[in-house]
C-alpha positions as CSV (number, residue, x, y, z in Angstrom):
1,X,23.6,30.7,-29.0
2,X,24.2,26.8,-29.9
3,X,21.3,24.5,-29.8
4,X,22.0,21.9,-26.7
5,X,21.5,18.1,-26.4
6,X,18.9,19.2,-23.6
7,X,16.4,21.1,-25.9
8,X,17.0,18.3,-28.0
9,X,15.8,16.6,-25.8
10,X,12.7,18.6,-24.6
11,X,11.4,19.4,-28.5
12,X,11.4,15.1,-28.7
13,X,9.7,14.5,-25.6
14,X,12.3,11.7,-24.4
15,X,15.8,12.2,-22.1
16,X,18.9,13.9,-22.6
17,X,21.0,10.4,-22.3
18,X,18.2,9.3,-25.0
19,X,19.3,11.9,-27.3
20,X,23.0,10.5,-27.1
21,X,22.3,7.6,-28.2
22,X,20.6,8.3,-31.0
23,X,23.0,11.3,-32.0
24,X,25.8,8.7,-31.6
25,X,24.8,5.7,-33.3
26,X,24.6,3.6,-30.3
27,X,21.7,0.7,-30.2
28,X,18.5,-0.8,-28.5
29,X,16.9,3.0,-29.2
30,X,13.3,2.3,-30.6
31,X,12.6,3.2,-34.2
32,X,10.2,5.6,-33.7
33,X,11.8,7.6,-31.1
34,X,15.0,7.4,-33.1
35,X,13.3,9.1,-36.2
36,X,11.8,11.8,-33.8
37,X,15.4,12.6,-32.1
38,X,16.5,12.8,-35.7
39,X,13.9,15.2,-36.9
40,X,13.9,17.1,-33.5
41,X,17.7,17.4,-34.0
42,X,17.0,18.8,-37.5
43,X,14.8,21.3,-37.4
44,X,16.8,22.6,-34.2
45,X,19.5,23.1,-36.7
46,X,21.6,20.7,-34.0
47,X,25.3,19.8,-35.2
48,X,26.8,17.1,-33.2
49,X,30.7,17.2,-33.3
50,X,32.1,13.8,-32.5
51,X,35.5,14.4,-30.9
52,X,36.3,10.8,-29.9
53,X,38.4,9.1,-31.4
54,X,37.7,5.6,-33.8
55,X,39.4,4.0,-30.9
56,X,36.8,5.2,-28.0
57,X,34.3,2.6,-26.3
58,X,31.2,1.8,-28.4
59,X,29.2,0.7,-25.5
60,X,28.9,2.3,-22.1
61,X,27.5,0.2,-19.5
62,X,27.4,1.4,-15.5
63,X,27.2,-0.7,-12.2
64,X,25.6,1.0,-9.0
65,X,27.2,-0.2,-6.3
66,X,25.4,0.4,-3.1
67,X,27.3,0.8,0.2
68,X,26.6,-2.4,2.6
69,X,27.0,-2.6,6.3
70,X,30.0,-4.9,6.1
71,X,32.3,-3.5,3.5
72,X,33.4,-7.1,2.9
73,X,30.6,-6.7,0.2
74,X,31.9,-4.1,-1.6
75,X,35.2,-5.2,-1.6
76,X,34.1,-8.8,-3.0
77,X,32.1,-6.5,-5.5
78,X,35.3,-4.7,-7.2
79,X,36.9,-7.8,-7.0
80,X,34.7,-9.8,-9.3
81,X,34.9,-6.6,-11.5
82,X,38.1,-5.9,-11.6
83,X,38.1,-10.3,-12.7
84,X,35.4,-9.3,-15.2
85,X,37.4,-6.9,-16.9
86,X,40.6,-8.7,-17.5
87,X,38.8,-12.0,-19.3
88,X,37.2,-9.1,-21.3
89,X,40.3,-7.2,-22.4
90,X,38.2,-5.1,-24.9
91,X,38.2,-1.1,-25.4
92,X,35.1,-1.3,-26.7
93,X,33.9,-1.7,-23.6
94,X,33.4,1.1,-20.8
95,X,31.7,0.1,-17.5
96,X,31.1,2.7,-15.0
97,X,31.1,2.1,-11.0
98,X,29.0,4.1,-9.6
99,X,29.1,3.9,-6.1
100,X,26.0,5.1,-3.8
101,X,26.0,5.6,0.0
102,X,23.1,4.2,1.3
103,X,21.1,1.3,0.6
104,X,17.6,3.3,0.5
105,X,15.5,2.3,-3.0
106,X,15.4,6.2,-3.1
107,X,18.7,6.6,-3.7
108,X,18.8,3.6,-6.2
109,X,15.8,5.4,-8.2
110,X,17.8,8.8,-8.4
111,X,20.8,6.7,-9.9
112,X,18.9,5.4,-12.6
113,X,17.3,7.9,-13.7
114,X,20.8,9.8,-13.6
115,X,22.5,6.9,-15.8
116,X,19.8,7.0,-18.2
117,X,20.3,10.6,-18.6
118,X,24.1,9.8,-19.2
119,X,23.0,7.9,-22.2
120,X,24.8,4.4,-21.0
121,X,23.5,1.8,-23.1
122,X,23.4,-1.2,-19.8
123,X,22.6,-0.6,-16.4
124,X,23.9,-3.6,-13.7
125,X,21.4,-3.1,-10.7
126,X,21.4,-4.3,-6.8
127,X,17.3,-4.1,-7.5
128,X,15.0,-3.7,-4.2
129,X,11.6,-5.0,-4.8
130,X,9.6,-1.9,-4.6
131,X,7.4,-0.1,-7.4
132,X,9.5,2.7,-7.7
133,X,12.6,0.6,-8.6
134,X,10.2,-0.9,-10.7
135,X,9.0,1.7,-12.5
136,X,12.4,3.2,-12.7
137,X,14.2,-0.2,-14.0
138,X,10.8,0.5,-16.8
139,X,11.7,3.5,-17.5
140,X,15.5,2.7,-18.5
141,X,13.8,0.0,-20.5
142,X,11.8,2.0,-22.6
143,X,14.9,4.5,-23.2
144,X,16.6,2.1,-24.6
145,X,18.8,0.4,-22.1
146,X,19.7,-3.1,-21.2
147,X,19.3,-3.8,-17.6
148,X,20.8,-6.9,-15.7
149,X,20.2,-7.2,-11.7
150,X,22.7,-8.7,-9.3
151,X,22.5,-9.6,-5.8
152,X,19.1,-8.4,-5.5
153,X,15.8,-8.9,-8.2
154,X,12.8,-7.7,-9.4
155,X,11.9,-10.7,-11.6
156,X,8.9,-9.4,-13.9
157,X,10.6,-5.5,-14.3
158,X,11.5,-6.6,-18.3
159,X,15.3,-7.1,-17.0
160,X,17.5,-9.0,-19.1
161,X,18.7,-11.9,-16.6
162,X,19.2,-12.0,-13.0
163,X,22.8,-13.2,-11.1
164,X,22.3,-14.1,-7.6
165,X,22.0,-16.5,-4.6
166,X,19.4,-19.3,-5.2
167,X,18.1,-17.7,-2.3
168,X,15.4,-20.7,-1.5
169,X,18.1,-23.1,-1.7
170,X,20.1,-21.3,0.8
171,X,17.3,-20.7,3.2
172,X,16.7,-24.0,2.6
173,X,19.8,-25.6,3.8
174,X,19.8,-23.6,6.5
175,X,16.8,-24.8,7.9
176,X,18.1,-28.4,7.0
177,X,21.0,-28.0,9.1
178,X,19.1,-26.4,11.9
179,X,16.8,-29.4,12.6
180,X,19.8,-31.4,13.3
181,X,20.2,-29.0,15.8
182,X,17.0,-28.3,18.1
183,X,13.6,-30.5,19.2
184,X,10.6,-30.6,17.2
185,X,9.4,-28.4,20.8
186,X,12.3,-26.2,20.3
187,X,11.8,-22.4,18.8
188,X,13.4,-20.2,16.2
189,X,14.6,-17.3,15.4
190,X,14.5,-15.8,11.9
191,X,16.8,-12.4,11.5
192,X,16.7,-10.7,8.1
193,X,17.0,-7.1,7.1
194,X,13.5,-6.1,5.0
195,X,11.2,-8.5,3.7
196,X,10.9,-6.1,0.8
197,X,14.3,-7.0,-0.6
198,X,14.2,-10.5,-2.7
199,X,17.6,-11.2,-1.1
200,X,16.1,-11.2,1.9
201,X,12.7,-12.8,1.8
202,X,13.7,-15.3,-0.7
203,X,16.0,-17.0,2.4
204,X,13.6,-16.7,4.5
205,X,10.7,-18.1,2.8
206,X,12.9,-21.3,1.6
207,X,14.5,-21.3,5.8
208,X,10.6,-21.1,7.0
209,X,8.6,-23.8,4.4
210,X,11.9,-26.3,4.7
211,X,11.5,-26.2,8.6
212,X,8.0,-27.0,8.2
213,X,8.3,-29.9,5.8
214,X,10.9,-31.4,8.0
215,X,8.0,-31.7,10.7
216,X,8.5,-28.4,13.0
217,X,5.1,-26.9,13.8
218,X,4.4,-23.1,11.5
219,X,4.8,-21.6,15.3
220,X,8.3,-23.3,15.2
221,X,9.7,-20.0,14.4
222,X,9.6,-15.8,14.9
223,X,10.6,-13.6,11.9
224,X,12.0,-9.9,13.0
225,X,13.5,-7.2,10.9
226,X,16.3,-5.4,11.7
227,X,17.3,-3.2,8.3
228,X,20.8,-4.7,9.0
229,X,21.1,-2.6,10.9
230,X,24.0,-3.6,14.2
231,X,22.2,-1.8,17.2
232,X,18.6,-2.4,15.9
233,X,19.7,-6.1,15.4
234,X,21.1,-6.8,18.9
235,X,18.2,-4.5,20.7
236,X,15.4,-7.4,18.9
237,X,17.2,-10.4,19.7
238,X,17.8,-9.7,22.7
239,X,14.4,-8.5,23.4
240,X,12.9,-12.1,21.2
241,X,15.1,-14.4,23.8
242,X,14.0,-12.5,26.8
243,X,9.9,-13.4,25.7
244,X,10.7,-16.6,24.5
245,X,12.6,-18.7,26.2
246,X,12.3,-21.5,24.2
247,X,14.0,-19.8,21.4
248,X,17.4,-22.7,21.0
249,X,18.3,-21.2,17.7
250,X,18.9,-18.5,15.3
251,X,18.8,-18.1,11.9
252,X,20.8,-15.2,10.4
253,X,19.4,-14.7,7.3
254,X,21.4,-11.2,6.4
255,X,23.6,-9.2,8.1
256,X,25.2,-8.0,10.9
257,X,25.8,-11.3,12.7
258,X,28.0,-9.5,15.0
259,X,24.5,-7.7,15.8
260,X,23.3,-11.1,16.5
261,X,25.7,-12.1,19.1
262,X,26.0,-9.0,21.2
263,X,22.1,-9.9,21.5
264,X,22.9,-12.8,22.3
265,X,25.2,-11.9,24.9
266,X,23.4,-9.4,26.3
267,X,19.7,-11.7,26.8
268,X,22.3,-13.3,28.8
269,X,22.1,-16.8,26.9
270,X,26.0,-17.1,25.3
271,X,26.8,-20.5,23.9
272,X,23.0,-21.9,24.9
273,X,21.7,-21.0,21.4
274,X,22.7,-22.4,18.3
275,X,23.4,-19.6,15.3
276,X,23.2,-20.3,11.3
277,X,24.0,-17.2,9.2
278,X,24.7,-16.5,5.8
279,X,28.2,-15.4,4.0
280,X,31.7,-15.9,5.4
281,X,32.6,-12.7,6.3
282,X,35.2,-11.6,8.6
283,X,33.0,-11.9,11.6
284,X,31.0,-14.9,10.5
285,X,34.8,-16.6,10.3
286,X,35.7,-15.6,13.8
287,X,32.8,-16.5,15.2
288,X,32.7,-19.7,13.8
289,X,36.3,-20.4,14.8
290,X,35.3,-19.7,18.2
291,X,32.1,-21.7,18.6
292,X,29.5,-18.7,18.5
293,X,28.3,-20.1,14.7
294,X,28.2,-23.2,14.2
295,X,27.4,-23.5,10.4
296,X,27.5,-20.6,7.9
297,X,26.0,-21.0,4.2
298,X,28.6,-20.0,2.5
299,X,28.9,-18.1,-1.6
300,X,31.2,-16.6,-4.1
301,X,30.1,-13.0,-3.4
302,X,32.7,-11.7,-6.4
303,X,30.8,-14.2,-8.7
304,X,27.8,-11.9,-8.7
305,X,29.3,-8.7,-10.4
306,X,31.6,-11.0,-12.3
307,X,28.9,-12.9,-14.2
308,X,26.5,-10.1,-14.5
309,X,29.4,-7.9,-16.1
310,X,30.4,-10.6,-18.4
311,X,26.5,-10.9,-19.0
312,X,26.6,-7.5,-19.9
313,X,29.3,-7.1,-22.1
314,X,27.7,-10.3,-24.4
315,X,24.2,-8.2,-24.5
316,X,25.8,-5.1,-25.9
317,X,29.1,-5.8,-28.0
318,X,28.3,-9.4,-29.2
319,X,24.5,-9.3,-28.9
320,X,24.4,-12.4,-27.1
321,X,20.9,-12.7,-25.4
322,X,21.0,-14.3,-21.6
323,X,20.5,-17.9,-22.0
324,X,18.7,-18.6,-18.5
325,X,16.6,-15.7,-16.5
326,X,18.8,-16.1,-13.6
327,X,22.4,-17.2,-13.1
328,X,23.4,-18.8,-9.5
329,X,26.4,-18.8,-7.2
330,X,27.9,-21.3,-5.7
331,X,26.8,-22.4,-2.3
332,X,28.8,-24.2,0.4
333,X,28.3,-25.3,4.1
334,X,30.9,-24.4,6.1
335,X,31.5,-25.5,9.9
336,X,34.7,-24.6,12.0
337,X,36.8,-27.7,11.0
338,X,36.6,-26.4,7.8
339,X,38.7,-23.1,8.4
């Protein structure tokens, strides 16, 4: 019987997608576990047959793409890779989208560790803040492989650079714009998703310490958590405005803003409360067109995957280290007139 890649693997002590990348040439595989794949390999009697042609991709480099609430994300996603792509026009280069169904960090986890036993040689990561996509992001590390997060961070994990929202700066201008809007006696509402994810908490940490600076008492505001989750989101502001009636505003940190309104609507208080989200989707344009929003902080969604693919393709076919830890989108404010 022929000796697999997988006892390979076992007799070295590292992974399968390890083993590939030392039996193939590829880079960024430690010395020392190289020579032990090698001699492993070797005293397996182990004969790897390249069957690819001088023509194949030399670097293999995959994207999980996690499925949001508001598919407007994922389509902005594809978009700025597909962009990617063409200004790269280079066989060498293979990136694979790997789409997941959820947005659960266990789900993330599992895809790493299933990339790193495909032997890619970069993983592009949505990154929750949590110690098992820590530890996981770590572990592709240690294997060998590059890793570059988008949309979401986990800033200290080893990762190459970062491409993202400057999320403070957005929560920032938020909170900016929605002192223009309400008295100093006047209360807030703060919607986000989980304060675990950086995308989230970073908004709301630069919404909450702006508003304060700009003179509005730290009991100015309420902070609920709704996953992003549509029914959840309209249940808990609609339940906030019905227990505090001094709530004039809401700040929509995440997503769904269409959550947001139906709360709205159903507390009873239409029009009466002023509403600053994030991201001009679909909804968020409609609602602003109608009067429901009155300012959404807006970004290049596609920007995210286009950068961080571009990012990619530098680290592994020119060797072209990351310049700055973290790469920012553009942000704009946008009000109805502006549509």
């Amino acid at each position: 019987m022929a000796v697999t890649m997988q006892q390979v693997a076992e007799l070295a002590g590292v992974s399968r997608g390890t083993v590939d990348r030392v039996l193939h040439g590829r880079p960024n595989v430690d010395a020392v576990v190289r020579e032990k794949v090698l001699r492993a390999a070797e005293k397996l009697g182990y004969s790897c047959k390249k069957t690819a042609s001088a023509s194949a991709p030399r670097h293999r480099a995959a994207i999980l793409i996690p499925q949001w609430t508001d598919t407007y994300f994922n389509r902005q996603v594809i978009s700025g890779i597909r962009r990617a792509l063409r200004y790269i026009a280079d066989d060498s280069f293979e990136l694979l989208e790997v789409p997941l169904r959820t947005m659960t960090s266990q789900e993330l986890v599992g895809a790493i560790g299933q990339q790193v036993e495909n032997g890619v040689d970069g993983l592009i990561v949505r990154a929750e803040n949590t110690p098992e996509v820590y530890l996981a992001i770590r572990q592709a590390l240690e294997s060998g492989i590059r890793v570059i997060t988008y949309d979401g961070d986990i800033p200290d994990s080893g990762r190459a650079c970062f491409v993202g929202q400057d999320l403070m700066r957005a929560g920032a201008i938020a909170a900016g714009v929605m002192a223009r809007l309400i008295r100093y006696s006047e209360h807030v509402l703060v919607v986000t998703g989980n304060m675990r994810m950086e995308a989230h908490k970073g908004r709301v940490d630069g919404f909450c310490s702006h508003l304060c600076e700009l003179g509005f008492p730290s009991d100015a505001y309420h902070i609920i958590e709704t996953n992003e989750m549509h029914s959840l989101t309209e249940e808990l502001v609609a339940q906030a405005i019905s227990e505090d009636r001094q709530i004039r505003a809401v700040y929509m940190s995440t997503q769904p803003v269409s959550g947001c309104i139906a709360g709205l609507r159903r507390a009873g208080v239409g029009s009466g409360v002023h509403v600053v989200c994030n991201d001009l989707t679909p909804a968020a344009k409609r609602y602003l067109k109608e009067g429901t929003v009155d300012f959404v902080i807006g970004q290049s969604f596609w920007q995210e995957s286009f950068r961080a693919v571009i990012a990619m393709y530098q680290l592994l076919a020119r060797n072209i280290t990351p310049k700055e830890t973290a790469y920012y989108t553009d942000l704009t404010l946008v009000c109805k007139e502006m549509l």
